[in-house]
N, C-alpha and C positions, 0 to 999 in steps of 0.2 A: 504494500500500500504506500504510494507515496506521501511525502510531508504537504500538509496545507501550504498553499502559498501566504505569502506575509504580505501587508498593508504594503501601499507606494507609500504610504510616509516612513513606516518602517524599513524599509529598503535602504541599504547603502547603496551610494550613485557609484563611485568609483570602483572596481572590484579589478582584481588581477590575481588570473591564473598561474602561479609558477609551478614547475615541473621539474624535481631533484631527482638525483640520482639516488642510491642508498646510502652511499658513506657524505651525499651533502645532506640527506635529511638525518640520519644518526648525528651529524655534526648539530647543526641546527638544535635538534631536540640536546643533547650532550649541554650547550650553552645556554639553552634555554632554561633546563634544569638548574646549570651553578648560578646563573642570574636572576633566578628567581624569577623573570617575566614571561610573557608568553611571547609566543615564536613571533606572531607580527606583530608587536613592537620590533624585538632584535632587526627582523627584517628590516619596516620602513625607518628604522636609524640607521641601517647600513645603506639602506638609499638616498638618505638626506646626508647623510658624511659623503658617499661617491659625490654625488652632484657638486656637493663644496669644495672638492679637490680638483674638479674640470678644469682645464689649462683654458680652454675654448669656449666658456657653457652658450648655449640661445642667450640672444639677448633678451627676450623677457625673464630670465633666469638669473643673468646679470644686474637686469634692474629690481628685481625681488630682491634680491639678497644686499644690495646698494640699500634702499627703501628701511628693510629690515635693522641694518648697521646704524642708520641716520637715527630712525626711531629708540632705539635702546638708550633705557636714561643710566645703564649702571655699565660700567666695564672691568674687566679684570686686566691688570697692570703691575708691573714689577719695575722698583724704584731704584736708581744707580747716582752715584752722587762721584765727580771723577776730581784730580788731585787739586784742581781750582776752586773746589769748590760748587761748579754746578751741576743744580740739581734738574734730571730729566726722567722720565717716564717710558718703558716701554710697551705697548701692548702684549698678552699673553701668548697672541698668534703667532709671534716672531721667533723661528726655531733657534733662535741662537742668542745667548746675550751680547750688548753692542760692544763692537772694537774701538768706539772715539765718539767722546761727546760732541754730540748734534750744536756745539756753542761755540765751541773755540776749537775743538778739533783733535783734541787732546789724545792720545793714544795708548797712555800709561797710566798706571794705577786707577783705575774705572771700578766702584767697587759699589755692591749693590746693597741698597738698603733695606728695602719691605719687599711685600709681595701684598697684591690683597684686591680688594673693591673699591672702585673710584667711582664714586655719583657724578652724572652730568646737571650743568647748573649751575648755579649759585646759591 
């Protein structure tokens, strides 16, 4: 006997079929277990991190993610203060801590302060 069908309000619009093989669904389920979530979540977060590493993305993807950056009122930032004396900010994104203060140019002793949440504003 098949399932009743479900309201169109209850209906999710977007849906997608994927199709693993055994050792990607064992995988899958394996991570899903240590993380406690369920399987699609892990999924559409491994598809919002791909989409964020695109060298290339759509431009409507580019301006989403633009949009998104502008609107954020808190940011995570790590603080370096270099041998003059000044103090700069990096964002969290940046794989590497800096080689020369963005001020004077300094290249020596750059040595970091905090790490933390920066509110935008005043």
């Amino acid at each position: 006997m098949p399932r009743p069908k479900k309201n169109d309000e209850a209906r999710k619009g977007n849906r997608l079929t994927v199709y693993l093989t055994e050792q990607e669904a064992e995988a899958l389920k394996a991570v899903s277990e240590q993380e406690d979530r369920p399987m699609t979540q892990i999924v559409t977060a491994a598809i919002r991190d791909w989409l964020l590493r695109l060298l290339d993305p759509p431009e409507s993807l580019r301006k989403a993610k633009h949009e998104k950056i502008m609107e954020e009122q808190s940011e995570m930032v790590r603080g370096f203060i270099c041998e003059r004396g000044h103090i700069f900010w990096v964002d969290f994104s940046e794989p590497m801590d800096p080689r020369r203060c963005p001020m004077c140019g300094m290249e020596r002793n750059i040595k970091r302060t905090w790490s933390g949440t920066v509110n935008r504003g005043f």
